[in-house]
C-alpha positions as CSV (number, residue, x, y, z in Angstrom):
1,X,0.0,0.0,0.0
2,X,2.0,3.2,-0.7
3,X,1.5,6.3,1.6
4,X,-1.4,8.3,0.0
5,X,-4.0,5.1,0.6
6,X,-3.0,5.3,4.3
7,X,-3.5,8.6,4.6
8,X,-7.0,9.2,3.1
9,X,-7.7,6.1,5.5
10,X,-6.1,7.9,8.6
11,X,-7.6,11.0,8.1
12,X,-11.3,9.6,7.6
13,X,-10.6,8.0,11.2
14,X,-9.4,11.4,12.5
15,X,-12.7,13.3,11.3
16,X,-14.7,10.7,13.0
17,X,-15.5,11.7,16.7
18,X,-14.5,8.6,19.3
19,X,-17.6,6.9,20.6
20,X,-20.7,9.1,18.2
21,X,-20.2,7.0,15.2
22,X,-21.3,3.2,15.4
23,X,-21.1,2.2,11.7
24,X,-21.7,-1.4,11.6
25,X,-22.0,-3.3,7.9
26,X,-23.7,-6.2,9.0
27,X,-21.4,-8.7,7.8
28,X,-17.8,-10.3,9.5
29,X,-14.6,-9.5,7.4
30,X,-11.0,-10.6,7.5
31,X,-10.6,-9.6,10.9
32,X,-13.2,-8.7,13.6
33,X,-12.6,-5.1,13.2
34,X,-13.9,-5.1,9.9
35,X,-17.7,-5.1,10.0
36,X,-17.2,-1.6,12.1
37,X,-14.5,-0.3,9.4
38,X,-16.2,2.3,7.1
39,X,-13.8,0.6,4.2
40,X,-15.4,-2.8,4.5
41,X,-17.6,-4.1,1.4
42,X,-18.1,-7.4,1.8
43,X,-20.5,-7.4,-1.3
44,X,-17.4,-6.8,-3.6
45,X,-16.8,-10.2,-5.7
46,X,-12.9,-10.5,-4.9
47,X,-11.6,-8.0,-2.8
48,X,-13.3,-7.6,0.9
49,X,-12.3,-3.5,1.1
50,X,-11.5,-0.1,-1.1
51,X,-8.1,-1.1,0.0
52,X,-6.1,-3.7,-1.3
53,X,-4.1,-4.0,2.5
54,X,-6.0,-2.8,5.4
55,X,-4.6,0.5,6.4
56,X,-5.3,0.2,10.2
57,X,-3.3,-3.4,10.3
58,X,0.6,-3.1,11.3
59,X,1.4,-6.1,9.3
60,X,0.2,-6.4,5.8
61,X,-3.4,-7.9,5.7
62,X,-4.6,-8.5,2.3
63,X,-8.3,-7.9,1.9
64,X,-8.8,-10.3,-1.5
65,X,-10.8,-13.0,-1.3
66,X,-9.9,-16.5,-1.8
67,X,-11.7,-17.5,-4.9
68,X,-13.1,-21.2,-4.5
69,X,-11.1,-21.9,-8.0
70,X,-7.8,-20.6,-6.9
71,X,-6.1,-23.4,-4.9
């Protein structure tokens, strides 16, 4: 992920005030923190977020899905 993609997702975080904003998508992601992430689209046929690493991971986290097909 190079630096503009994690700064667009920091600075979305930063405009959202702690604790008023419970954005929930309805369905689980890669991690548990994903169904609250305003990135998550778990509709999206092969990746599971606008990002193709989650910016808010320190370790690179892909977010494509594992096509049925593909192993």
């Amino acid at each position: 992920m190079n630096a503009p993609d994690k700064a667009v997702a920091f600075e979305a975080l930063m405009k959202d005030a702690p604790g008023s904003d419970h954005y929930d998508s309805g369905y689980d992601g890669i991690l548990p923190e994903c169904r609250n992430c305003r990135f998550h689209r778990p509709l999206w046929k092969y990746q599971s977020c606008v990002f193709e690493e989650c910016p808010y991971c320190i370790t690179k986290q892909s977010t494509k899905k594992v096509m049925s097909n593909e192993r």
